[in-house]
C-alpha beads as a LAMMPS data file, in Angstrom:
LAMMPS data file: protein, C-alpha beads

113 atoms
112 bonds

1 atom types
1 bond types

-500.0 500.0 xlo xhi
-500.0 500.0 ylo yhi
-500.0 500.0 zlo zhi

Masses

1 110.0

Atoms # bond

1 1 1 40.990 211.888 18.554
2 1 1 40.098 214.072 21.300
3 1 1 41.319 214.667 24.539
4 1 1 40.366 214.119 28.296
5 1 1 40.289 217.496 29.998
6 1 1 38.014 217.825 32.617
7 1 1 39.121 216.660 36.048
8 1 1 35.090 214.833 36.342
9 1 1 36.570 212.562 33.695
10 1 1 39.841 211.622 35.218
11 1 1 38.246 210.675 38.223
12 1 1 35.450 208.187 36.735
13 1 1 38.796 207.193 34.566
14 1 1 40.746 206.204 37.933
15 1 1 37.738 205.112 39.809
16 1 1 36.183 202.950 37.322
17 1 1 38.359 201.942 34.409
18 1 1 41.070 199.177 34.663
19 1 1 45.038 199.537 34.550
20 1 1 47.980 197.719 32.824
21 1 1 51.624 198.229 32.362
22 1 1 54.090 197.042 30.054
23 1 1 57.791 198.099 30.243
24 1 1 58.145 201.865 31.342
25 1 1 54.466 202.785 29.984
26 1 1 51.343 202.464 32.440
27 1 1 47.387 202.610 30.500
28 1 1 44.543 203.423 32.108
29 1 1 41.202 202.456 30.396
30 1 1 37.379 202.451 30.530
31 1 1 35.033 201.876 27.693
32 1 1 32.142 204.488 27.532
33 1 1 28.696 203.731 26.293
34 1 1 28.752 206.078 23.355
35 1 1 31.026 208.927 21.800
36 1 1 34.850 208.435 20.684
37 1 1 38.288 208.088 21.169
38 1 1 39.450 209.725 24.168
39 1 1 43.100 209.759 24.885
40 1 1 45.008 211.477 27.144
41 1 1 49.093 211.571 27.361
42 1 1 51.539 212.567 30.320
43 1 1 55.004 212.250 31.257
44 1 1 56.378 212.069 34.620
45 1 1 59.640 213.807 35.266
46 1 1 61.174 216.533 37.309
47 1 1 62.114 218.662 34.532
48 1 1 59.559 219.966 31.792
49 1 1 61.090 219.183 28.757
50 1 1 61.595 215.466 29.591
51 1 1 57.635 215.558 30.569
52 1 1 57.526 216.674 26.961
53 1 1 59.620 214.753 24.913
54 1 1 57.633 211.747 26.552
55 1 1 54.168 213.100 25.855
56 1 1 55.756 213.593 22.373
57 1 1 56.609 210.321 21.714
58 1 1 53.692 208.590 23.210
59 1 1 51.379 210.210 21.266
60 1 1 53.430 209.687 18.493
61 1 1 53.775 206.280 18.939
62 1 1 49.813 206.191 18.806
63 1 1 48.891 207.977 16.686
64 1 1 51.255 206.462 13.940
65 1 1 50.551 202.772 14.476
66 1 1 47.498 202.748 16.207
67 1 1 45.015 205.795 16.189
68 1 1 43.335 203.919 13.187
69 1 1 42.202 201.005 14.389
70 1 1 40.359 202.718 17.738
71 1 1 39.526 206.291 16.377
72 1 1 36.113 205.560 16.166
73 1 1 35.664 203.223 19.654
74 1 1 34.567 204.657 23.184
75 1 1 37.395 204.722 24.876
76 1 1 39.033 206.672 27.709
77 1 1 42.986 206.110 27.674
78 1 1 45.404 207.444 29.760
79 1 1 49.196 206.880 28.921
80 1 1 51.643 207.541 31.280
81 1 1 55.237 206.992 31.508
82 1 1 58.892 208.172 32.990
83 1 1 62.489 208.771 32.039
84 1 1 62.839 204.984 31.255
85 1 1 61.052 205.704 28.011
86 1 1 63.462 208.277 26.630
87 1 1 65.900 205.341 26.681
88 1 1 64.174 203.611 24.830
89 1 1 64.148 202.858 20.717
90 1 1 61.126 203.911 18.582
91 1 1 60.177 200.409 18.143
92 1 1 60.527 199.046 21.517
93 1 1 58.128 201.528 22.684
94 1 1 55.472 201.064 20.029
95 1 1 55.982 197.193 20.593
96 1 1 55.073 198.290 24.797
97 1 1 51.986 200.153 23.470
98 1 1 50.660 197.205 21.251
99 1 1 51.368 195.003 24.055
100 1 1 49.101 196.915 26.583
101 1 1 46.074 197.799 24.123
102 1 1 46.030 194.256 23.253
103 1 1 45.790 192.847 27.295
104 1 1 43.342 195.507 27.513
105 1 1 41.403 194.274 24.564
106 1 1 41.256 197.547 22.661
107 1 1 41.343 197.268 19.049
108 1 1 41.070 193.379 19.161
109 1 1 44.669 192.270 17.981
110 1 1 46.657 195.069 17.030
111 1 1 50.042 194.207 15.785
112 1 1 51.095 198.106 14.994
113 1 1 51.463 197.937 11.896

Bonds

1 1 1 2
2 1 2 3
3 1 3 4
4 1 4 5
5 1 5 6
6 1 6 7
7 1 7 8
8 1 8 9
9 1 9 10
10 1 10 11
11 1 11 12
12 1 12 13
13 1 13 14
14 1 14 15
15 1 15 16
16 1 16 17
17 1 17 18
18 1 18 19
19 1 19 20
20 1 20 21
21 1 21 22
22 1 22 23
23 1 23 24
24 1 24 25
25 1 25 26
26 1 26 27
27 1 27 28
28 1 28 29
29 1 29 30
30 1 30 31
31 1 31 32
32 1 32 33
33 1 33 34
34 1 34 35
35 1 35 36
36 1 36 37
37 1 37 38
38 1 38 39
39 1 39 40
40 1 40 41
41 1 41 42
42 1 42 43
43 1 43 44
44 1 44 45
45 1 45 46
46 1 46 47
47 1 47 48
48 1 48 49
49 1 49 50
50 1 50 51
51 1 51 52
52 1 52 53
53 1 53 54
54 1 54 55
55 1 55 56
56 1 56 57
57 1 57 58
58 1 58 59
59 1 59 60
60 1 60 61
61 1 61 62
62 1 62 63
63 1 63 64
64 1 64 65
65 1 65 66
66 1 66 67
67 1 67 68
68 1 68 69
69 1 69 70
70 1 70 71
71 1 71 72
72 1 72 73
73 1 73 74
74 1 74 75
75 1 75 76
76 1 76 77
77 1 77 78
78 1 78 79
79 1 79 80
80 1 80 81
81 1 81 82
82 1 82 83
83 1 83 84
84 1 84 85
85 1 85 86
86 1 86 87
87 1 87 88
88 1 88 89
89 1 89 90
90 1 90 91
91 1 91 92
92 1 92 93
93 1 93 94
94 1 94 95
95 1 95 96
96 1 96 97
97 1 97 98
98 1 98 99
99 1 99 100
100 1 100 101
101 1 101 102
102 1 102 103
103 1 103 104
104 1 104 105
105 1 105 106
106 1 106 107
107 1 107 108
108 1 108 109
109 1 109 110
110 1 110 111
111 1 111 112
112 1 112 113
């Protein structure tokens, strides 16, 4: 899994790819033509450790129930979320993150587990 660094990237992210939400957690996506996983994790807070302790947990969340079904895709994804999500239980936010790779059609029905 690698990550999305450069700002060029972010911008064709924002400008071309699509957005969803479920719950506290926002994705931005865009399928590339070749390459693989791209994914990219922020937290949006005033103080730095709840930034974080979000990132933490998102990428957690991913990379335990679903890093193996899209490792190998060309994707761009771009998880953000706020305070909500330190609120919330383990599962409910890996149930959010299935929810929103599935209406974005990444993955093709992943249940997260």
């Amino acid at each position: 899994m690698e990550t999305i660094s450069r700002e060029q990237d972010f911008a064709q992210l924002f400008r071309n790819g699509k957005r969803v939400s479920a719950g506290a957690i926002r994705l931005w996506y865009r399928k590339r033509t070749a390459g693989k996983l791209r994914v990219c994790f922020a937290g949006k807070s005033k103080k730095a450790v709840y930034r974080n302790r979000i990132r933490r947990r998102l990428r957690e969340a991913f990379r335990v129930n679903f890093l193996f079904a899209v490792e190998d895709k060309p994707w761009d994804l771009f998880f953000l979320s706020d305070e909500r999500l330190l609120e919330e239980d383990f599962t409910q936010l890996v149930s959010q993150m299935g929810k929103l790779l599935d209406r974005a059609g990444i993955g093709n029905n992943i249940d997260g587990k």
